[in-house]
PABA-407253 format. One record per residue (C-alpha): residue number from 1; residue in one letter; chain; x, y, z. Coordinates in steps of 0.02 Angstrom, whole numbers. Layout:
BEGIN
+------+------+-------+--------+--------+--------+
! resi ! resn ! chain !     c1 !     c2 !     c3 !
+------+------+-------+--------+--------+--------+
!  NUM !    A !     A !      X !      Y !      Z !
...
+------+------+-------+--------+--------+--------+
END
This chain:
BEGIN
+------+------+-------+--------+--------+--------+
! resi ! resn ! chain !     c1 !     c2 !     c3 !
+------+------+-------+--------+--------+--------+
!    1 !    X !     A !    505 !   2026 !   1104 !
!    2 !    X !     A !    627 !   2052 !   1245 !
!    3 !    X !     A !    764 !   2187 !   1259 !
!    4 !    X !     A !    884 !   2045 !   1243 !
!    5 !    X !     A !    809 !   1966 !   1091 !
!    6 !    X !     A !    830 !   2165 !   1018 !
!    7 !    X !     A !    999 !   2154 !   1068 !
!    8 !    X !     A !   1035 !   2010 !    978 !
!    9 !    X !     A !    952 !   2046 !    835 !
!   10 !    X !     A !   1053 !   2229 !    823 !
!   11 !    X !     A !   1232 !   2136 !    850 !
!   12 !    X !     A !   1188 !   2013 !    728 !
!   13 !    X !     A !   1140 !   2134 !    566 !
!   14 !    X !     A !   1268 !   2267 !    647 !
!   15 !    X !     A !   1150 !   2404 !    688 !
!   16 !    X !     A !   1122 !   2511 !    862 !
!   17 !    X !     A !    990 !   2447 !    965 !
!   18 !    X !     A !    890 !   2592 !    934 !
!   19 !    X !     A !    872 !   2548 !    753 !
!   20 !    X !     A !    735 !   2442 !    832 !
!   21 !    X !     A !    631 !   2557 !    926 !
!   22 !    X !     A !    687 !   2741 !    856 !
!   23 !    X !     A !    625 !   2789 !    683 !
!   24 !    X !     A !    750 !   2927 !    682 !
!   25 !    X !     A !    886 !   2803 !    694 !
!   26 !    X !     A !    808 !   2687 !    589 !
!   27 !    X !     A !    797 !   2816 !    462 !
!   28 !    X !     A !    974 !   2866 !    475 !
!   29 !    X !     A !   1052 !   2704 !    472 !
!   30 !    X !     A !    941 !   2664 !    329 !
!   31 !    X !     A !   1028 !   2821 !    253 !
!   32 !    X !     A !   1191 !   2759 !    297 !
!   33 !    X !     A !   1159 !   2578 !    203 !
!   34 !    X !     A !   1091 !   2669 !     55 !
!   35 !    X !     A !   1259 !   2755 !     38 !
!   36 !    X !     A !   1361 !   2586 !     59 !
!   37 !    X !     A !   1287 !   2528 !    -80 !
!   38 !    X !     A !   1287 !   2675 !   -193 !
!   39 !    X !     A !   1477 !   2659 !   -145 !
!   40 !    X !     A !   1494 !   2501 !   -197 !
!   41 !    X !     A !   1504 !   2577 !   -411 !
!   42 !    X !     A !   1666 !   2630 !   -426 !
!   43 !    X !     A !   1589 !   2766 !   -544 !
!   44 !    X !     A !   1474 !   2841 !   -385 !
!   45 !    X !     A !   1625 !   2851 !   -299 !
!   46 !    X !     A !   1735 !   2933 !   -429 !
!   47 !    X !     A !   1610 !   3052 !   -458 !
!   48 !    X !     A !   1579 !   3090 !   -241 !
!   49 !    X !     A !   1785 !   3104 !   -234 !
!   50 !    X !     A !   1821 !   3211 !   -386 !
!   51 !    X !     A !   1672 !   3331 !   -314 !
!   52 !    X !     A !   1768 !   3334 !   -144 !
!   53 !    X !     A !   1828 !   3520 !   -140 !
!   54 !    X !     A !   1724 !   3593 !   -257 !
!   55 !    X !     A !   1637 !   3752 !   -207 !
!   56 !    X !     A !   1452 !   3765 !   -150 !
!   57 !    X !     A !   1397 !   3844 !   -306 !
!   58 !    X !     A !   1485 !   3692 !   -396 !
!   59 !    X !     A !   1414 !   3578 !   -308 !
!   60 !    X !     A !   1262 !   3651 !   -296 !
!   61 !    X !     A !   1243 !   3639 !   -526 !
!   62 !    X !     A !   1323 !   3463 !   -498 !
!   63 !    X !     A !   1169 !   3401 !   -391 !
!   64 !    X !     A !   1041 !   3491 !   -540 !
!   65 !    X !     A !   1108 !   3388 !   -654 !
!   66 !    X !     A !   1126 !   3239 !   -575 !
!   67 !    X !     A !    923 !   3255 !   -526 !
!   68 !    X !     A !    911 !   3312 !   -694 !
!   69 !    X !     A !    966 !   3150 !   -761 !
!   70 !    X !     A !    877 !   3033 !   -633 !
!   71 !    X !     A !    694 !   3127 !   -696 !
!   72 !    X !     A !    763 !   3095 !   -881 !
!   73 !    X !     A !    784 !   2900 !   -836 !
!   74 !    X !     A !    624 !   2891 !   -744 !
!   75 !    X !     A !    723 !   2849 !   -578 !
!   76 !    X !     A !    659 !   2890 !   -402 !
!   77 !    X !     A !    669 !   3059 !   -315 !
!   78 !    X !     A !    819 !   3030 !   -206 !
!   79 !    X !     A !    745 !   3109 !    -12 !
!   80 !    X !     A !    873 !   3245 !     37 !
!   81 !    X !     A !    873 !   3127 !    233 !
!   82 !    X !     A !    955 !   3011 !    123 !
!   83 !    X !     A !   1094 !   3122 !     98 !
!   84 !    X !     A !   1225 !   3193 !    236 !
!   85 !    X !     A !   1182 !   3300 !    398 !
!   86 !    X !     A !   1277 !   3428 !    298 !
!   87 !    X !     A !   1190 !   3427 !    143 !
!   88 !    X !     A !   1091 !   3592 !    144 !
!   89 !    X !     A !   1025 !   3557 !    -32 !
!   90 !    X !     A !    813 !   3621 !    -13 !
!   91 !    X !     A !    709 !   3501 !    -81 !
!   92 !    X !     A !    574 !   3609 !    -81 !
!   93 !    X !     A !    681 !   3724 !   -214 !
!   94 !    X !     A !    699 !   3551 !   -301 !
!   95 !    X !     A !    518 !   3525 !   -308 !
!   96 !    X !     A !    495 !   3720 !   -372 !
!   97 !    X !     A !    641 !   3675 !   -486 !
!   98 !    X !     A !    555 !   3532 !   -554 !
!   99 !    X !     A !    385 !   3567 !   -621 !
!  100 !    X !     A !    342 !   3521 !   -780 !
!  101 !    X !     A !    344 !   3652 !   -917 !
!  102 !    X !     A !    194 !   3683 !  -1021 !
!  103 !    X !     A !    285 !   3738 !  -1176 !
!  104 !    X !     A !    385 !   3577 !  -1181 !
!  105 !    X !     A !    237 !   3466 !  -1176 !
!  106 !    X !     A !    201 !   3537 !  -1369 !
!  107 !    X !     A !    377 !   3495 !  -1397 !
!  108 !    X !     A !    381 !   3358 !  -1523 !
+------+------+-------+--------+--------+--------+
END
């Protein structure tokens, strides 16, 4: 495939040329799309622009629960590259957060 044929192809579906050829940009515009849609419920984005302006710590219990409540529902891990370049949430500290718990496997 030509350069031209790239460039055509990233005009057409709206994406930087690079999307083509750069899995970092790939990645982040895949990011980006991921976020249109999740904007797309009005109840994602009530809940993104009532957390605007809450503090770190705040936002910080906010994501807990949230991951909390996509393990309870079986959902997929949501990758912290999906989130923004400003997110500093560790994912490793989710993983550590996240291990199962003996005691509650006795739980009826």
């Amino acid at each position: 495939m030509t350069l031209e044929q790239l460039a055509v192809l990233a005009e057409f579906f709206g994406v930087p040329l690079e999307y083509f050829i750069n899995d970092e940009v790939s990645r982040r515009v895949n990011a980006q799309l991921a976020l249109a849609v999740a904007l797309r419920d009005a109840r994602v984005r009530s809940l993104a622009l009532r957390a605007e302006g809450l503090s770190s710590a705040s936002l910080d219990a906010l994501l807990t629960i949230v991951n909390e409540a996509r393990r309870v529902e079986n959902l997929e891990r949501v990758s912290e590259q999906q989130g923004s370049p400003s997110d500093t949430h560790d994912t490793d500290q989710y993983d550590a957060d996240h291990q199962p718990d003996p005691s509650e496997a006795q739980r009826p």
